[in-house]
C-alpha positions in Angstrom: 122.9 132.2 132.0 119.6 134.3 132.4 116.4 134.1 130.0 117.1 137.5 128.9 120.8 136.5 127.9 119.6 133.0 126.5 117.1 134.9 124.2 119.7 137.4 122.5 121.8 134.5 121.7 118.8 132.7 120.0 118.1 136.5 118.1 121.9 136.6 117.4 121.9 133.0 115.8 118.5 134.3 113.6 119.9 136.6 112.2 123.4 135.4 111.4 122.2 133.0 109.7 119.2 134.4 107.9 121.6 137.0 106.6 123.1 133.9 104.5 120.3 132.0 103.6 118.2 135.3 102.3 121.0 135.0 99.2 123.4 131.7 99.1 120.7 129.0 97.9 119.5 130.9 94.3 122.9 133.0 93.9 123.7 130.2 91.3 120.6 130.8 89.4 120.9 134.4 89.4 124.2 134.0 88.2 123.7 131.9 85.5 122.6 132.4 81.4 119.2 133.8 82.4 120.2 136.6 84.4 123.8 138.2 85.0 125.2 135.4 82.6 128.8 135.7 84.2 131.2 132.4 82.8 131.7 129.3 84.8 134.7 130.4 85.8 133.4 133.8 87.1 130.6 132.3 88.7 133.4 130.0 90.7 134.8 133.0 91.8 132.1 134.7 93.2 131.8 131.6 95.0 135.2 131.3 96.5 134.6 134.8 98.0 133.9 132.6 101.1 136.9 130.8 101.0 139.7 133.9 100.4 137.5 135.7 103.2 137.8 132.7 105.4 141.8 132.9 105.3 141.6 136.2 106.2 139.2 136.1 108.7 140.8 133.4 110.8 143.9 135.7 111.2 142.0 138.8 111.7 139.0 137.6 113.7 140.2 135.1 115.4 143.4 137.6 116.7 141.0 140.4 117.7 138.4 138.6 119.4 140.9 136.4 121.4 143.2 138.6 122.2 142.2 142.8 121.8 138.3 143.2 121.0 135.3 142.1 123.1 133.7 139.9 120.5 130.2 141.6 120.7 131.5 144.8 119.4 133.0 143.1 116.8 130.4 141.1 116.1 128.9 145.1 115.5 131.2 146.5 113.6 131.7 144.0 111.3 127.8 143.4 110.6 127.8 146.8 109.6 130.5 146.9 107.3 129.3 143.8 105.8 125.7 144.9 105.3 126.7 148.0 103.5 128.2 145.6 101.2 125.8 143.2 100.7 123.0 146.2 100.0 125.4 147.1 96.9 125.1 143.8 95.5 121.6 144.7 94.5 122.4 147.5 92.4 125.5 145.6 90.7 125.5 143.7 87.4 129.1 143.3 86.1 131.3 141.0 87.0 134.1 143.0 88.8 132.6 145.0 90.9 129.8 142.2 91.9 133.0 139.9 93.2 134.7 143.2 94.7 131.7 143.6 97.0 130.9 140.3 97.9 134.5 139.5 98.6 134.3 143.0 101.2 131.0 141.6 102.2 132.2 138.2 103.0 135.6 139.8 104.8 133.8 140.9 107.3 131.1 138.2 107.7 132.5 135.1 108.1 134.4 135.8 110.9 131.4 136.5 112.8 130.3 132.5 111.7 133.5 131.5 114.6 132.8 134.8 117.3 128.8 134.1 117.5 129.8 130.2 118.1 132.3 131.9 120.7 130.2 134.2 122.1 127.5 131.7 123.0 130.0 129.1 124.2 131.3 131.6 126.9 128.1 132.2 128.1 127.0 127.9 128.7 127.4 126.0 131.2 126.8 123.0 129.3 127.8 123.3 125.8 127.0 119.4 124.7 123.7 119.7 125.6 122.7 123.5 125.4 124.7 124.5 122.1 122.0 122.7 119.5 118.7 124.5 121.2 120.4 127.8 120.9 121.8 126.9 117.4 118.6 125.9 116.1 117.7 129.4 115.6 120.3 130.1 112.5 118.2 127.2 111.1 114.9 128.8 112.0 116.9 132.2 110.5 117.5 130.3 107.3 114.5 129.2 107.0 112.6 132.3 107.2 114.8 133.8 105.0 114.0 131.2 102.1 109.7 130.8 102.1 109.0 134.8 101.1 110.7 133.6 97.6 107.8 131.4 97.2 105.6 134.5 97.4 107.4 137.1 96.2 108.3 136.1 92.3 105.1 135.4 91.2 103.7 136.5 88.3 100.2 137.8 89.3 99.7 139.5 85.2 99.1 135.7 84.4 97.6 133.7 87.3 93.8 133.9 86.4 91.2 134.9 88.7 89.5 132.8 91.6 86.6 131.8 89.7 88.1 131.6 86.5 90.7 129.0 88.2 88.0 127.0 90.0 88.1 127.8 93.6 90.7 128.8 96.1 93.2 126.0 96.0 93.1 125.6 92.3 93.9 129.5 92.6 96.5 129.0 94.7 98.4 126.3 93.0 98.5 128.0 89.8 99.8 131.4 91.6 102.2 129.3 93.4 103.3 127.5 90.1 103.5 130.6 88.0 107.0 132.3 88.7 108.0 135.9 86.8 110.1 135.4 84.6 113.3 137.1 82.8 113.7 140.9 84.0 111.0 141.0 86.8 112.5 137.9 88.4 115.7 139.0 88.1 114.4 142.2 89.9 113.0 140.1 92.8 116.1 137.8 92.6 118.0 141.7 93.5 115.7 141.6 96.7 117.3 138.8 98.2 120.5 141.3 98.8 118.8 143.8 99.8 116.7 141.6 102.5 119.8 140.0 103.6 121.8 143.5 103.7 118.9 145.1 105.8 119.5 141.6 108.4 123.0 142.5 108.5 122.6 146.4 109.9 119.6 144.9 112.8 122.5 142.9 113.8 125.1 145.3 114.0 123.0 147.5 115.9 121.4 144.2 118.0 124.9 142.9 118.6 125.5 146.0 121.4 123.0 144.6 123.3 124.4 140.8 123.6 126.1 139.6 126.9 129.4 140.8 127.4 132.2 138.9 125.8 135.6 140.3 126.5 138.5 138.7 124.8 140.4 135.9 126.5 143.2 137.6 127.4 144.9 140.7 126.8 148.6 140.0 128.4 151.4 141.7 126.7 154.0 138.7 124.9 150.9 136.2 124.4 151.5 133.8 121.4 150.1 134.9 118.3 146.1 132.9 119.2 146.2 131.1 115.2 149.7 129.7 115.1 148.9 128.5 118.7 145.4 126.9 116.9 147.3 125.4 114.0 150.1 123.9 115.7 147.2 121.5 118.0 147.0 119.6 114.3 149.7 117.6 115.4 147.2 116.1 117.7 146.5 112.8 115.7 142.7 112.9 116.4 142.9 116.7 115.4 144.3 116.2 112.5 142.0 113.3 111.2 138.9 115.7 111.6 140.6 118.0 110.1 141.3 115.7 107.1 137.2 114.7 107.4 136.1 118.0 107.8 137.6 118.7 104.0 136.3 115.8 102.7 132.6 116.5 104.2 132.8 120.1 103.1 133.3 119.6 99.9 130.0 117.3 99.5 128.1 120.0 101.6 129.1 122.4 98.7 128.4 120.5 96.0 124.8 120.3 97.3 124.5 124.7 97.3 126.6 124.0 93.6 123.9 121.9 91.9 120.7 121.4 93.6 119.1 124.9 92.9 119.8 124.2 88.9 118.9 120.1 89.2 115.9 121.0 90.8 114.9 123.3 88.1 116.2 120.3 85.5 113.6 117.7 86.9 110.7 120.6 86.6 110.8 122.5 90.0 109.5 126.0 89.3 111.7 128.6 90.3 110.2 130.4 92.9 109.8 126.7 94.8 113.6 125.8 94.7 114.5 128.2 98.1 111.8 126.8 100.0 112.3 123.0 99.1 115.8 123.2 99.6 115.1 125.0 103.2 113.3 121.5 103.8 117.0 120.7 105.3 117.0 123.6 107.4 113.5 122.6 108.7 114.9 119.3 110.1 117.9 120.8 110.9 115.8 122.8 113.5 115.2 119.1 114.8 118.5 117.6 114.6 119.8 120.5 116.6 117.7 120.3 119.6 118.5 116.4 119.5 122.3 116.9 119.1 123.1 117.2 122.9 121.2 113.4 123.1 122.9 112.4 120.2 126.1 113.3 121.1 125.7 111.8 124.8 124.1 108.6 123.3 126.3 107.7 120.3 129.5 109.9 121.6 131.6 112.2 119.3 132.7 109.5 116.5 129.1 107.8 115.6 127.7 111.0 115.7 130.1 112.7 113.0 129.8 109.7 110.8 125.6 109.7 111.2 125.9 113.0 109.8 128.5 112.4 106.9 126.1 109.0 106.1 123.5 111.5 105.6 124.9 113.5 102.8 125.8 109.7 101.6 122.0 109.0 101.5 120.9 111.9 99.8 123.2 112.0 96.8 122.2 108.8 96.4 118.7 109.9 96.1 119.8 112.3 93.4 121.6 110.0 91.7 118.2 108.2 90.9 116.1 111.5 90.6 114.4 112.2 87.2 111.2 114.1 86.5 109.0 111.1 87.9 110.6 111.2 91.1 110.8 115.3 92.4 108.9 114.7 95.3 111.5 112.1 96.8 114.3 114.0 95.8 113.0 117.3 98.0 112.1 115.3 100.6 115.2 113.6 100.6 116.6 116.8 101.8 115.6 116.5 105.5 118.6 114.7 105.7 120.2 117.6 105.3 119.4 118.4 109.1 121.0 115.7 110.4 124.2 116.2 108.3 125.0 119.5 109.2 123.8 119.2 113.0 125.9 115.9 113.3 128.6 117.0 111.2 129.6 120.4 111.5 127.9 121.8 114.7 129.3 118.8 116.3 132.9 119.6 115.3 132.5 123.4 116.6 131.2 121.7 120.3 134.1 119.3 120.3 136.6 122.2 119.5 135.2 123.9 121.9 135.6 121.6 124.4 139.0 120.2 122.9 140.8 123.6 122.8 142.6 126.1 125.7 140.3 128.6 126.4 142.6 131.2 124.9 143.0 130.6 121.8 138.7 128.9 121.4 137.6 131.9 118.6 140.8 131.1 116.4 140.8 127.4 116.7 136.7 128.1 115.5 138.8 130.1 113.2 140.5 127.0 112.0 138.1 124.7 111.3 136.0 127.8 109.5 139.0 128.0 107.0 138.6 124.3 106.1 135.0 124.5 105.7 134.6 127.6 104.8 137.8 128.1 103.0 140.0 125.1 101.7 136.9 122.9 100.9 135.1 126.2 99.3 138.1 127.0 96.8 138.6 123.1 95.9 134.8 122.6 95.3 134.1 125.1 93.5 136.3 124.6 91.2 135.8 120.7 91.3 132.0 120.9 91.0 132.2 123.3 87.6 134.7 121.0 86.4 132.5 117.5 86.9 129.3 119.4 85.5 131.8 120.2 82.6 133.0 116.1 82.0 129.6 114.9 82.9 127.6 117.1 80.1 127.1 116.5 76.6 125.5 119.1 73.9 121.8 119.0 73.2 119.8 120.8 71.0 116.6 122.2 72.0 114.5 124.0 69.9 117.2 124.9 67.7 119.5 126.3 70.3 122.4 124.2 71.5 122.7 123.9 75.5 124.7 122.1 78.0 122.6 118.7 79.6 123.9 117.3 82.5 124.1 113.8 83.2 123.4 114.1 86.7 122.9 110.5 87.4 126.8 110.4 86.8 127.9 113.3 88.6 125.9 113.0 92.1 127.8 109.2 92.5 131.0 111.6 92.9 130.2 113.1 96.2 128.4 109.9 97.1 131.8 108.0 96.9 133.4 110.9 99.0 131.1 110.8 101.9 131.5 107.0 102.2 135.3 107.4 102.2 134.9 110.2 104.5 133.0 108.3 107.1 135.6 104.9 106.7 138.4 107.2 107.7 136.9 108.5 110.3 135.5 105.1 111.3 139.0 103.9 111.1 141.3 106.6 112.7 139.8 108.9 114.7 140.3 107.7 118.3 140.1 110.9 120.5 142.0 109.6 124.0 140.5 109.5 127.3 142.8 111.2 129.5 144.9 113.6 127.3 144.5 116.5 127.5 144.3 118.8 124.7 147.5 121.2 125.9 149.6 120.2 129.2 149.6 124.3 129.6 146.0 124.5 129.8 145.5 121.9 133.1 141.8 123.6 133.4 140.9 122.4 129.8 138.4 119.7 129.9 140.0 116.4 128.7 139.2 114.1 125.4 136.0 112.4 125.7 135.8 108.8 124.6 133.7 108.4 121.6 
């Protein structure tokens, strides 16, 4: 693979990923009593947008690009349908029609999360050790997306002047400690849609110019590319990451569930909570062009369980975290790096590897709808539900609100991690010498962990 080519995949991966990161991390806080004010239940909804879409999109992308549609126009034509959507989130308030257009918006995005993994996978020679550096930029993508909100949301009408503060710094750390509040930062809470809407079109239009991807195969009578994708679950090893990857997804989404709001309970100002939690994606910048070491060193099952360990080590942290102790609870987030780079990109480099070459983009597909949709639906659901038990009444200047006892509730996904990483520990013993598919006598063969 050329420069050239190499550096369109790297723009690609910026821009998928910054597309996400410009809304996901404060969509909880926008949704919440301050601003739109939709129920719980609603809010779980929106939420699970992902995970219908991700049903969906394994059938639809996974078929097209596979089998009919070279994937970089599809890549196109869904960014483009996609961003549309996403730019009408800004200009929605009510409930229905706010879920109607992020569950278009997310129909048409997350199949492009399996066909850009697909699309730079067809292009490497070595995807153990190349996949991470080219990764990295989603990270670099998310990041980017998140630091503006530091700069944007500030309330300038009450941040004195220079002198008045006492020099520059002084200046600066009010301004940067003095968020807007109620309509206007609801306003520039809007802009994160229409940011991450504009990302969505440059990619459509970007997406003509990547290396050409045609499908894998366009014979008349081929088996239909997801059934082909499920039925490799019988594969014991398969299966047992499968199992993992559920119970590891669902502690990756309770961290978007809570942290934006726990932040904000142990005194993070608002327009700080997207850039502290992008701390993760910082590291995970790291971790990614480490993984192809990693994965060589420690091989495929110590790897995976380094990275569910991590999400074990930082609800830990948040288990202990309180007012006093902020600063080690957002640092504790470059952990975060390590568990998604160990974790997840590590499963969509051992599918890839682990898979016929025919049906790669559904079997992506596959592990996208447990992440993205089996673990999404059950967390969502199972994350509102803990905050529910593990909250008593309080009232605060005269108004009764909901506390958390989050000291309680983090020890949930803390328990789950360890028990993901025992079972993996335990059963997942990827053989040697079989091969994935006794059709597919090209396939590369199951590495030893």
């Amino acid at each position: 693979m050329g420069v050239t080519d190499r550096s369109k995949l790297c723009v690609m991966f910026f821009l998928e990923y910054f597309i996400k990161g410009a809304w996901l991390p404060l969509l909880g806080l926008y949704m919440g009593s301050r601003y739109l004010n939709f129920s719980g239940f609603q809010q779980a909804w929106v939420f699970n947008a992902f995970a219908i879409a991700s049903v969906t999109g394994m059938f639809f992308g996974g078929q097209l690009a596979d089998r009919y549609v070279s994937q970089e126009k599809f890549l196109s034509a869904s960014h483009l349908v996609g961003g549309l959507a996403m730019l009408g989130l800004a200009y929605t308030k009510s409930f229905w029609p706010f879920f109607g257009l992020m569950l278009l918006h997310c129909f048409f995005y997350v199949p492009t999360l399996s066909v850009a993994n697909a699309i730079a996978f067809a292009h490497l020679e070595d995807a153990r050790k190349d996949f991470g550096t080219l990764r990295l930029w989603g990270s670099v993508g998310w990041v980017a997306a998140a630091w503006p909100l530091v700069f944007i949301p500030i309330d300038w009408e009450r941040v004195p002047a220079m002198a008045q503060a006492g020099g520059f710094l002084a200046w600066l750390g009010k301004a940067l400690s003095t968020p807007k509040s109620g309509p206007a930062m609801e306003a520039a809470l809007t802009g994160t849609f229409l940011v991450s809407g504009t990302a969505a079109l440059i990619l459509a239009a970007f997406s003509l110019l990547l290396p050409h991807t045609p499908p894998s195969t366009r014979q008349k009578g081929e088996r239909f590319a997801p059934f082909e994708a499920i039925k490799l679950l019988a594969k014991p090893s398969i299966l047992v990451l499968f199992i993992v990857t559920f119970f590891d997804s669902l502690v990756h989404y309770g961290y978007y569930f809570w942290t934006s709001r726990y932040l904000q309970s142990i005194g993070l100002p608002e327009n700080w909570i997207a850039p502290a939690m992008s701390i993760g994606q910082v590291m995970e910048v790291v971790a990614m062009a480490m993984l192809g070491t990693l994965i060589k060193k420690l091989g495929w099952r110590k790897t995976l369980i380094f990275g569910i360990l991590s999400q074990a080590i930082r609800f830990g942290v948040y288990a202990m975290g309180n007012r006093d102790l902020l600063w080690p609870v957002i640092a504790v987030n470059v952990v975060h790096g390590f568990a998604y780079a160990c974790f997840f990109a590590t499963v969509y480099i051992f599918v890839d590897e682990h898979f016929p070459s025919d049906i790669r983009t559904s079997a992506q597909g596959l592990f996208n709808l447990m992440i993205l949709g089996i673990s999404s639906f059950v967390s969502n659901f199972l994350w509102g539900g803990l905050g529910d038990l593990f909250s008593v009444n309080s009232t605060v200047d005269g108004r009764v609100l909901k506390v958390i006892n989050y000291h309680h509730l983090f020890l949930v996904p803390f328990g789950i991690s360890l028990l993901a990483a025992i079972l993996l520990a335990l059963c997942f013993h990827p053989s040697k010498e079989e091969p994935i598919s006794p059709e597919s006598k090209d396939e590369p063969l199951m590495a030893a962990t």
